[in-house]
C-alpha positions, 0 to 999 in steps of 0.5 A, a space after each residue: 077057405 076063400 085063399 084056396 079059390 081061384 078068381 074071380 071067386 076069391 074076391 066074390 067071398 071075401 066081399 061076401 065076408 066084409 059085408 056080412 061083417 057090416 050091418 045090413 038090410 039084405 038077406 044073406 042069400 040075396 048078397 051071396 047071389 048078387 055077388 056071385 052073379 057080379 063075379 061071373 059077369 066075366 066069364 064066358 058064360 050063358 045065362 041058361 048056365 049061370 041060372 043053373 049054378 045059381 040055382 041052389 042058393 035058396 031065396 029064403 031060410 025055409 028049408 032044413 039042413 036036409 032039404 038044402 043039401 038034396 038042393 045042392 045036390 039036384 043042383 050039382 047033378 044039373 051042372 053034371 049033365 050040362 057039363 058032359 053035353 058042352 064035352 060031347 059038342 065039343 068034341 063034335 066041332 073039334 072033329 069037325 074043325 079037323 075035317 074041315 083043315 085037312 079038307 082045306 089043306 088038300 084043296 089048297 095043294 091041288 090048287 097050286 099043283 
């Protein structure tokens, strides 16, 4: 699975998968959180967001297989919303920008003119 994934992800399971290869005191949750939160030290990211798609990775084993997918998919649906929101403001400052260049453009014409 992790061939397919592009970076900085790869790297993150491979990690994962060496580690739990090797005797550990950690949790397999906390280890998958501590790498995952190491891979996206990178990226552009919020914390609001990075909190967000680290939210479903459960602390501890308590829950039952039906428990942790109705987590995963809150999760997801979090993700979603927080992904059409970044679309819509992103549009918003793209018509913006826009404006704001043929503004810009004019001004500078009649400035020279």
């Amino acid at each position: 699975m992790q061939t397919q994934l592009p970076e900085p992800f790869k790297s993150c399971f491979e990690k994962l998968c060496l580690k739990l290869k090797e005797e550990q005191s950690e949790p397999c949750a906390a280890l998958f959180r501590r790498l995952l939160n190491e891979a996206m030290e990178g990226m552009p990211l919020q914390r609001a967001d990075k909190e967000a798609f680290l939210q479903f990775i459960p602390e501890t084993g308590y829950m039952d297989g039906r428990m942790q997918l109705l987590s995963i998919l809150r999760s997801r649906d979090l993700l979603e919303d927080t992904i059409e929101r970044l679309e819509r403001e992103n549009a918003e400052k793209c018509r913006l920008a826009l404006g704001l260049g043929a503004m810009s453009g004019m001004l500078l014409v009649l400035i020279l003119w």
